[in-house]
C-alpha positions, -999 to 999 in steps of 0.1 A, spaced: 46 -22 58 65 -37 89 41 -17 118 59 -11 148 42 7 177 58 7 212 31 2 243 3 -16 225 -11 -46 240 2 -78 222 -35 -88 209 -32 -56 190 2 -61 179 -8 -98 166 -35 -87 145 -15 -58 129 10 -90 122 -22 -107 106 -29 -83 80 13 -75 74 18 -112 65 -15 -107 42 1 -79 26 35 -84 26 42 -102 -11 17 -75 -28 41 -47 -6 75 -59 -16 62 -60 -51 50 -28 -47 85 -14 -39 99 -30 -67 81 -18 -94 82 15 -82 114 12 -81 123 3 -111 96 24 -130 112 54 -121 147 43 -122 134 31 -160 117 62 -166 143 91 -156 169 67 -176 150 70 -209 141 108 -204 179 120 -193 192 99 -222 164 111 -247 174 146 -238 206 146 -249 206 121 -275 179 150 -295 184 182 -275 225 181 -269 238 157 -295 256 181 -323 282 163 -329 269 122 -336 243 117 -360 210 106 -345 201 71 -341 172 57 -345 181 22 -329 193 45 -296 158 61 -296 137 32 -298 159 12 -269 152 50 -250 114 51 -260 112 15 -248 129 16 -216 109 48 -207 74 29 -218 86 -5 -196 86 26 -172 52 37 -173 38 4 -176 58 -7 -145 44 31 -127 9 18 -140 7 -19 -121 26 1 -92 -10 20 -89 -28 -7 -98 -12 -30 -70 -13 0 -45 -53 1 -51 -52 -42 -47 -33 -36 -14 -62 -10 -2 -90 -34 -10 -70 -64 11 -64 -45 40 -104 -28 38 -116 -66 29 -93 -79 60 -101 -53 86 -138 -58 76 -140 -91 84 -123 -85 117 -146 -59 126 -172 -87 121 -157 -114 142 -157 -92 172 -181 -100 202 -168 -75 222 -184 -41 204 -219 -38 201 -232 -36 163 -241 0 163 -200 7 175 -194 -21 142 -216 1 121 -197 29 129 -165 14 122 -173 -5 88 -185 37 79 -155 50 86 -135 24 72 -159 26 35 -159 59 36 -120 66 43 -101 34 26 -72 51 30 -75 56 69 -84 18 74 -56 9 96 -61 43 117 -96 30 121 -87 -6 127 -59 3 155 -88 24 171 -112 -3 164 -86 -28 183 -80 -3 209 -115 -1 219 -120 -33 219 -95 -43 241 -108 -18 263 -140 -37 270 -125 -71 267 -105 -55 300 -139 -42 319 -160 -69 311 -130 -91 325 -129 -74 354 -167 -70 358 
């Protein structure tokens, strides 16, 4: 998740760093496993395939299909923590922008309100929200400065 967007104000651009550095371990653990479950996974199913559907000439092994069936349920498992972690790495980044949304002194708490809606309703959307929950606040941090 390395978040680069030209033209935004360096406030912005430090809090996107914030929640990157939160993230980052789960995120590169992330790419690993998935990865490797579906390197692990296509493996076991291309060498299955042959090994019962094209093999007429070798007898059948039954050590060779268990090392198959193994590496292709390793595979699953790995796919399985991959969504498990990608759900963990939604609930971070909805806990941390949250909290954020909190802190600020700049928005009035119907605008927070709105925000912390948007952001419950659409976990998915939380950094959308959060960059246009940044961007308005910088807006009135920049009129009430120059008020």
């Amino acid at each position: 998740m390395n978040i680069k967007v030209k033209n935004i104000p360096h406030s912005m651009q430090s809090e996107l760093k914030k929640i990157q550095m939160k993230l980052n371990p789960l995120l590169k653990k992330n790419m690993k496993y998935g990865f490797f479950s579906t390197v692990m996974i296509g493996f076991s199913v291309i060498n299955l395939f042959f090994l019962l559907f094209m093999n007429d000439s070798f007898p059948i092994s039954k050590i060779a299909l268990c090392i198959y069936a193994l590496i292709g349920a390793i595979g699953f498992a790995l796919m399985k923590e991959n969504k498990h972690n990608q759900k963990e790495i939604v609930k971070m980044s909805q806990k941390f922008v949250l909290e954020r949304m909190k802190k600020s002194t700049y928005l009035t708490d119907a605008r927070k309100i709105n925000y912390y809606q948007k952001v419950n309703e659409h976990p998915f959307l939380a950094m959308n929200v959060f960059i246009e929950f940044l961007a308005e606040e910088e807006q009135r941090k920049n009129s009430s400065s120059h008020s």
